[in-house]
C-alpha positions in Angstrom: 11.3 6.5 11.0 7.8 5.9 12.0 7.7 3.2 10.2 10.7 1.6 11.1 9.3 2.4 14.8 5.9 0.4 14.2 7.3 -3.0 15.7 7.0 -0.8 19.1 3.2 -0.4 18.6 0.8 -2.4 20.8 -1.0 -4.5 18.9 -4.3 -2.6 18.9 -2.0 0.0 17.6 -0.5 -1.6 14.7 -3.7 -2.9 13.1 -5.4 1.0 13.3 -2.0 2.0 11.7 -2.6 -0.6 8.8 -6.1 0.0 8.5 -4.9 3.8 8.3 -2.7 3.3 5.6 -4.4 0.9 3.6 -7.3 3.4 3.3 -4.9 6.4 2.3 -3.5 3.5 -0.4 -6.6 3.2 -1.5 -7.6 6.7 -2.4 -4.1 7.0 -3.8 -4.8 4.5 -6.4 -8.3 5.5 -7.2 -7.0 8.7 -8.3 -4.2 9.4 -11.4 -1.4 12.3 -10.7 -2.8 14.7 -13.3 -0.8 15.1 -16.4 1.8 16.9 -18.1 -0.2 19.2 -20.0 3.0 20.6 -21.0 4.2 18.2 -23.1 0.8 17.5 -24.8 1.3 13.7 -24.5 -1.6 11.8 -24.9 -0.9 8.7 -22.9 -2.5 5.5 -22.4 -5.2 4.6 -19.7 -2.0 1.7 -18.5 0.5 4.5 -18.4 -1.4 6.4 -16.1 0.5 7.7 -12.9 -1.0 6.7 -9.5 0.6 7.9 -6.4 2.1 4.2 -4.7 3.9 6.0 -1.1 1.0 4.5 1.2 1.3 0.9 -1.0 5.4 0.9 -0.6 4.9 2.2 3.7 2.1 -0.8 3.9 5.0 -3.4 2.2 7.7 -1.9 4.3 5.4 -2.3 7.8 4.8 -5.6 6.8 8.4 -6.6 6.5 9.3 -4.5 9.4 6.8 -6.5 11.7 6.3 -10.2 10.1 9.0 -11.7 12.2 9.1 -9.6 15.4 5.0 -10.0 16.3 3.5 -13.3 17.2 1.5 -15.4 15.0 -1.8 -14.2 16.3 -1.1 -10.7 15.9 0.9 -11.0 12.7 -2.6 -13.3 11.2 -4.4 -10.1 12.1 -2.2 -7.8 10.1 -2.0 -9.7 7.1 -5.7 -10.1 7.3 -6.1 -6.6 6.9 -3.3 -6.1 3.9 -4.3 -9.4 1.8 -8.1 -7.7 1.1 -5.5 -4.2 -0.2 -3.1 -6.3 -2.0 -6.0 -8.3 -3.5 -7.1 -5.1 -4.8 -4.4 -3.3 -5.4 -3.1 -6.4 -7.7 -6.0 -6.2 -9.7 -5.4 -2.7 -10.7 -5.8 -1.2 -13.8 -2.3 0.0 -14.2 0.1 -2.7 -14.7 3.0 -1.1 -12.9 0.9 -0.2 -9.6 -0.8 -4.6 -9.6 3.1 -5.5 -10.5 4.5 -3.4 -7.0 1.7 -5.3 -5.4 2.2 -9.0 -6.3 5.7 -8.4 -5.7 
């Protein structure tokens, strides 16, 4: 719901929440979900888990606001989220750079 609520923000507002998220995101995908020691599965580096919840809220903000901000403010959003997608597209894990390009 507070996501679904951001199109209410003032623009000042808005671009501190993305900023927010975008820096939880990042520390998200900096750091793996430890494994299942459990099932002694050695995994690959690219099957690594990462924790994606601030990436998915930044995607859904961004859908939730592109067509009800104007231009101006909308150009400053998606400045801040094109530097995170950038990186989060590069990532090291093919599933987290896949959720980002798309």
């Amino acid at each position: 719901r507070l996501f679904v609520s951001s199109i209410n923000l003032s623009t000042t507002a808005i671009i501190d929440m993305v900023k927010a998220l975008c820096d939880v995101s990042s520390v998200e995908l900096r750091h793996p979900l430890p494994e299942d020691r459990s099932r002694n599965i050695c995994r690959h580096p690219f099957d690594s888990h990462y924790r994606i919840y601030s990436l998915q809220k930044l995607v859904e903000v961004a859908d939730f606001n592109m067509e009800k901000r104007p231009r101006f403010v909308w150009n400053s959003i998606w400045d801040v989220l094109t530097e995170h997608f950038a990186v989060a597209g590069c990532h090291e894990n093919i599933r987290v750079s896949m959720y980002a390009v798309d």
